[in-house]
MMTF fields as JSON, N, C-alpha, C and O atoms, coordinates in Angstrom:
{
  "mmtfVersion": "1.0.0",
  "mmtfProducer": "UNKNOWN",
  "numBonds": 267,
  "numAtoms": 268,
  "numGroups": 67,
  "numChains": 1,
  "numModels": 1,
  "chainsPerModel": [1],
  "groupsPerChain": [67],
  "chainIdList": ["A"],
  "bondAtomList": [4, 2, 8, 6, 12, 10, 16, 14, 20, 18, 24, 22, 28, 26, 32, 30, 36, 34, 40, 38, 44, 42, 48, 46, 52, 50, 56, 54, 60, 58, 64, 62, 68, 66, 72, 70, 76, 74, 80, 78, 84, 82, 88, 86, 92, 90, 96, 94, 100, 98, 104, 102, 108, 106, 112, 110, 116, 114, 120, 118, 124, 122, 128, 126, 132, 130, 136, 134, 140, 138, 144, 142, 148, 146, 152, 150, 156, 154, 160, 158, 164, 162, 168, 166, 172, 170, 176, 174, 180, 178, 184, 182, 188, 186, 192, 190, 196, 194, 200, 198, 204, 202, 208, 206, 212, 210, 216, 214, 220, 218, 224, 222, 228, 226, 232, 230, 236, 234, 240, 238, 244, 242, 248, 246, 252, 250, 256, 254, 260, 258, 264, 262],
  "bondOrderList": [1, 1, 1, 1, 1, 1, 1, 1, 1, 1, 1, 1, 1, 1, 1, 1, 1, 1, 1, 1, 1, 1, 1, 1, 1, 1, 1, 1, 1, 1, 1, 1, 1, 1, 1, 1, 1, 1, 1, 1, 1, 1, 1, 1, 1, 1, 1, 1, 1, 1, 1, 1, 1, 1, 1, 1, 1, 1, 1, 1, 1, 1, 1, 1, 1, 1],
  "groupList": [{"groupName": "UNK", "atomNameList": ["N", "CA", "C", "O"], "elementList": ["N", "C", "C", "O"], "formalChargeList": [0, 0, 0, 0], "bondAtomList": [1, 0, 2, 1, 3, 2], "bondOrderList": [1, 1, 2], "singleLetterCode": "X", "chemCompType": "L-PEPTIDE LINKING"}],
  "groupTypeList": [0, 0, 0, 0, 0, 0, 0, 0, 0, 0, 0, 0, 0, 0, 0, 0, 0, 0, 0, 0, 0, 0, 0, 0, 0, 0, 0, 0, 0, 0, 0, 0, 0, 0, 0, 0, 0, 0, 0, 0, 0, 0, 0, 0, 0, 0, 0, 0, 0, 0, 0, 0, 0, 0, 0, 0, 0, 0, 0, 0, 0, 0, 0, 0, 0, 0, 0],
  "groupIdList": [1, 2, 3, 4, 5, 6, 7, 8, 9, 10, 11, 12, 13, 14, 15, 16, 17, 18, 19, 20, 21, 22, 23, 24, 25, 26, 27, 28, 29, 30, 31, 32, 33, 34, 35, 36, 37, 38, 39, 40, 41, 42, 43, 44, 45, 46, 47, 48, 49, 50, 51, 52, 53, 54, 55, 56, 57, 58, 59, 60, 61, 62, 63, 64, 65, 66, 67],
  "secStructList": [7, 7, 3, 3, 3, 3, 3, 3, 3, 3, 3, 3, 3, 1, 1, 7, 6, 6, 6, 6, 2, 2, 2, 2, 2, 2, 2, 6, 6, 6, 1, 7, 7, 7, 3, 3, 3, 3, 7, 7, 7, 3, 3, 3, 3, 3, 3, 7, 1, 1, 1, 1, 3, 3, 3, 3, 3, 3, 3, 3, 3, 3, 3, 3, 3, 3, 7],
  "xCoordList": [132.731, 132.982, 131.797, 131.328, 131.343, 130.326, 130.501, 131.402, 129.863, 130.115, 129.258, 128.162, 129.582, 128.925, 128.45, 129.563, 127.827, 127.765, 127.228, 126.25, 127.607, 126.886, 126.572, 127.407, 125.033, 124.857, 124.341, 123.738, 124.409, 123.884, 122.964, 122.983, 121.343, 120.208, 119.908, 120.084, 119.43, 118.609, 117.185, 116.727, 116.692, 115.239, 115.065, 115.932, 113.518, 113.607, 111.69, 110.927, 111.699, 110.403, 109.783, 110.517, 108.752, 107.875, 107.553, 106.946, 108.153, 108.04, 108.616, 108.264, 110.073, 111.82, 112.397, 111.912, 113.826, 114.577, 114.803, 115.549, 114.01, 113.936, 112.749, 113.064, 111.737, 110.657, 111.314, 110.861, 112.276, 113.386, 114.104, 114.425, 114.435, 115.744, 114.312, 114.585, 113.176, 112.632, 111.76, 111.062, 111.814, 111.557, 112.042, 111.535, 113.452, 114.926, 114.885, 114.931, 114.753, 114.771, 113.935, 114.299, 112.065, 111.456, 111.583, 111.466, 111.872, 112.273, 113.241, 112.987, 114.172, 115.988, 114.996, 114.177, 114.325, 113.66, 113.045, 113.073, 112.542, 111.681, 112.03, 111.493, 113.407, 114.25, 115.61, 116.131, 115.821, 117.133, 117.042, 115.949, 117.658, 117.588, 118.583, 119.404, 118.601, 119.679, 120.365, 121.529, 119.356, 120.085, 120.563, 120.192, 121.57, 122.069, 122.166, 121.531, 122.71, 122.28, 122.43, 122.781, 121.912, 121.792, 122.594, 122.169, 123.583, 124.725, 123.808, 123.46, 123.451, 123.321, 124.71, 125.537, 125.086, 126.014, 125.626, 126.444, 124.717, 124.746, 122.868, 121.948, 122.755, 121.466, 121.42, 122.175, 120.33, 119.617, 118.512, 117.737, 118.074, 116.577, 116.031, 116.643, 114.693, 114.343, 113.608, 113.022, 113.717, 113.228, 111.96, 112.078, 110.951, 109.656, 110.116, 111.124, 108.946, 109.05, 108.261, 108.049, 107.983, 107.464, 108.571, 108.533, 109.633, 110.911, 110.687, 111.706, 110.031, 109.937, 110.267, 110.19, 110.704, 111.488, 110.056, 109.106, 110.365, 109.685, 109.62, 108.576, 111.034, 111.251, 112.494, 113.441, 112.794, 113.829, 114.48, 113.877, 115.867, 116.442, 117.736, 118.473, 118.039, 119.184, 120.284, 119.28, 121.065, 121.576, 122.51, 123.398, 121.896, 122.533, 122.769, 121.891, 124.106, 124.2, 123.768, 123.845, 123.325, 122.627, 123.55, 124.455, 123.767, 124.572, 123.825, 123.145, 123.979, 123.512, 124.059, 124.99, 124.004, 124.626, 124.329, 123.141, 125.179, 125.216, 125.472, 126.445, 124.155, 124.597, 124.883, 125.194],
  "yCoordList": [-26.91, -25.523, -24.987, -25.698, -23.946, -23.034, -22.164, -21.376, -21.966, -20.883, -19.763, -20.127, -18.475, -17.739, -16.348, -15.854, -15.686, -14.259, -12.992, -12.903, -12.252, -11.024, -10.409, -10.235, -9.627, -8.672, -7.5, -7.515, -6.371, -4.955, -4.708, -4.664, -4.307, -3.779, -2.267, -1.857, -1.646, -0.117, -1.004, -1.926, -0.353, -0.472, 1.034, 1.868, 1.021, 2.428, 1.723, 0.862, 2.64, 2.778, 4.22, 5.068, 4.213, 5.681, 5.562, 6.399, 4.262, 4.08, 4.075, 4.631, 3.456, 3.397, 2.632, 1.666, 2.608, 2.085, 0.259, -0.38, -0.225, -1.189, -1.485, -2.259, -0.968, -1.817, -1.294, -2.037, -0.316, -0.846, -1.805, -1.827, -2.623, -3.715, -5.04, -5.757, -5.111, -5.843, -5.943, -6.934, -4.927, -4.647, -5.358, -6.032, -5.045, -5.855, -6.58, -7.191, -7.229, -9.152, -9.602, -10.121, -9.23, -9.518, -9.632, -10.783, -8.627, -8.397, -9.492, -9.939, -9.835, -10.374, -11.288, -11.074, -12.317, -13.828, -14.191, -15.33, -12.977, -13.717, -14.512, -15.203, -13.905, -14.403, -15.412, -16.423, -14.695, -15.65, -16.978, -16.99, -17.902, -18.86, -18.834, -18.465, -19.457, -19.343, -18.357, -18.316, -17.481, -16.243, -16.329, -17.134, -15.152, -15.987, -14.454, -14.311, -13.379, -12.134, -10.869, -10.865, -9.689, -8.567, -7.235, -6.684, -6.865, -5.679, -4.303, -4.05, -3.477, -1.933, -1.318, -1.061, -1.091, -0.567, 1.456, 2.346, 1.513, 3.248, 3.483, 2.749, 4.723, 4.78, 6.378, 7.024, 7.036, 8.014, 8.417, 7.537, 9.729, 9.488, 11.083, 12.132, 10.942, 12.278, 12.872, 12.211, 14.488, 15.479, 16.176, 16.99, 16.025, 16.91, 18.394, 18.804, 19.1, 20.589, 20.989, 22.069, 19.868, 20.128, 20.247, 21.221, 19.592, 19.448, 17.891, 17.347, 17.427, 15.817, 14.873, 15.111, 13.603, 12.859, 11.784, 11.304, 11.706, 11.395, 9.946, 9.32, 9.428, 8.419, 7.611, 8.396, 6.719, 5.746, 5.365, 4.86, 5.651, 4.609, 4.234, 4.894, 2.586, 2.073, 1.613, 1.465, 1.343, 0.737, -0.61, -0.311, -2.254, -2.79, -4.167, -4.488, -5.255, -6.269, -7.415, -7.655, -8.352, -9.571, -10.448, -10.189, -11.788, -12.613, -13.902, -14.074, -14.879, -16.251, -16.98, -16.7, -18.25, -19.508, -19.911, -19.827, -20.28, -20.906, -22.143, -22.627, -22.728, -24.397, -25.43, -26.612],
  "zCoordList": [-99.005, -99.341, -100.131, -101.02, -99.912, -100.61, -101.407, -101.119, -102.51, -103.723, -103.088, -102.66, -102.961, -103.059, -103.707, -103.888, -104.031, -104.697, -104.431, -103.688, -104.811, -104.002, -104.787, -105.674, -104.96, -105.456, -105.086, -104.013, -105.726, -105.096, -105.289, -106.519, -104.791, -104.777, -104.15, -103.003, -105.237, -104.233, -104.027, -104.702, -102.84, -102.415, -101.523, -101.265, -101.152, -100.8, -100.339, -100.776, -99.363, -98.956, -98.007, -97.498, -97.965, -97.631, -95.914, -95.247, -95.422, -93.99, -93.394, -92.354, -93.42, -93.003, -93.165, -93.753, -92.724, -93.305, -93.27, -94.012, -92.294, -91.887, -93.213, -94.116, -93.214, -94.652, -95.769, -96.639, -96.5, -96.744, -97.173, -98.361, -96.449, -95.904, -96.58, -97.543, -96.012, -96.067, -97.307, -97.521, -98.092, -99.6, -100.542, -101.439, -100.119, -101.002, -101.018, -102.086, -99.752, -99.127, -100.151, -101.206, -99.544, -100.775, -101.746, -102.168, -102.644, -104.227, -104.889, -106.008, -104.276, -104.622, -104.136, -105.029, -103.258, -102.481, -104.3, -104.766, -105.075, -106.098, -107.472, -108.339, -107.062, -108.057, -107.556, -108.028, -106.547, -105.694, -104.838, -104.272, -104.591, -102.837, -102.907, -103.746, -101.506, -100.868, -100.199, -99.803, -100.13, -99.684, -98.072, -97.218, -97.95, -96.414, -95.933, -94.888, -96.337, -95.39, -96.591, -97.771, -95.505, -96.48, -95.831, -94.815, -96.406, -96.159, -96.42, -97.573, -95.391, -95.536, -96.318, -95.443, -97.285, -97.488, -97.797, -98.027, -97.721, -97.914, -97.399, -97.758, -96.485, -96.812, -96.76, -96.032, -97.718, -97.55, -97.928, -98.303, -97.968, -98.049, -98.609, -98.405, -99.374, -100.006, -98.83, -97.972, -98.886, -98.229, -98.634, -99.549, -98.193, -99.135, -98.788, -98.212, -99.381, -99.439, -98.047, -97.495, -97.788, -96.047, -95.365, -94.613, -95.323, -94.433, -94.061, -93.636, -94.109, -93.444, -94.573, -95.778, -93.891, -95.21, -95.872, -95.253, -97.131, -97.673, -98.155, -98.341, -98.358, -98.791, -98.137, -98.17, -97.716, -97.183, -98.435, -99.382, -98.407, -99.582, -99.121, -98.388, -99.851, -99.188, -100.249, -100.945, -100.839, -101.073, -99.923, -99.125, -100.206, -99.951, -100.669, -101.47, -100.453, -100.647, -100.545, -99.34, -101.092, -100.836, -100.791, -101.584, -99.933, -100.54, -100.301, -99.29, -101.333, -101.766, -101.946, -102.702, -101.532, -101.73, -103.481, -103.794, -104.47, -105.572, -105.16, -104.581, -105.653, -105.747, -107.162, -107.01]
}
């Protein structure tokens, strides 16, 4: 049987939502192992005064094996 935990991360990037996703991974990898997957739980994103989006942001879940 496996312990596991989850925690919540914002990440956000200027390219989409996918570098993003892969921001988080990064970020949570420098401190975490074991990690086993990552939940999109909300995404949106800033609008410049151009009309085009400016920024990707996500809120999602990480979850990790505790050993």
């Amino acid at each position: 049987m496996a312990v596991l935990k989850v925690i919540e991360v914002l990440a956000s990037s200027e390219k989409s939502w996918e570098n993003a996703a892969e921001n988080a991974l990064e970020h949570a990898s420098k401190s975490l192992k074991n990690i086993r997957s990552l939940y999109v739980n909300e995404q949106n994103c800033v609008v410049g005064d151009d009309g085009k989006i400016k920024e990707y942001r996500m809120n999602c879940k990480i979850t990790f094996e505790v050993k």
